[in-house]
Steps between C-alpha positions, in 0.01 A plus 500: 500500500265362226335753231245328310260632237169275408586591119785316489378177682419246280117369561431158614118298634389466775522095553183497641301636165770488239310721326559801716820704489746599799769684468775408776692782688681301783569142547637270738870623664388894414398569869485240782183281516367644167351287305409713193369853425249476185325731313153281381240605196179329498276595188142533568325151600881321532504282891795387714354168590487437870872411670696551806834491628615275821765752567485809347301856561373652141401903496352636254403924396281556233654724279183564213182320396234299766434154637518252749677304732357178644715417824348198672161484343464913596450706210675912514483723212804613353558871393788752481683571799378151655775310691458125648675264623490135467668288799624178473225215392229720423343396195468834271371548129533816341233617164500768315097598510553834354519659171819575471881340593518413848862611606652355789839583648567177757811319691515210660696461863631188619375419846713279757 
């Protein structure tokens, strides 16, 4: 069993934008094929740049705030309650194009 509260994990960036925080829950070796389980904040206007993995799936659940995902040049608006996944290669950018912090809960899973 693991217990594990997000006030007492230490925050990190996200090394795609340094300048946006993450908060890591899991990690590798916590539970097969996991890669990571994050907690992200984007402030208003703050971008992901465009990435993929060759062999990993990414899912993220937006937690507060609005924005956008770009997965392979197709744009979907991000909002609470909003769960996608990202397979392996697909180029994705995430932007916070709302007001307020974007909060996104995500993990990564380690395909084949």
């Amino acid at each position: 069993m693991k217990h594990i509260e997000l006030s007492q994990i230490p925050i990190t960036r996200v090394s795609h934008n340094a300048a946006i925080q993450k908060q890591v829950m899991l990690q590798p070796g916590d539970i097969p094929n996991l890669i990571y389980f994050s907690q992200a904040r984007l402030q208003p206007g703050q971008v992901a740049p465009g990435h993929s993995h060759t062999d990993m799936s990414e899912v993220f659940l937006v937690e507060s705030g609005t924005g956008s995902i770009t997965i392979d040049a197709t744009t979907h608006s991000l909002h609470p309650g909003t769960c996608v996944v990202v397979q392996p290669g697909e180029i994705h950018e995430v932007s916070n194009t709302g007001t307020v912090e974007l909060v996104l809960t995500y993990f990564g899973i380690q395909m084949g």
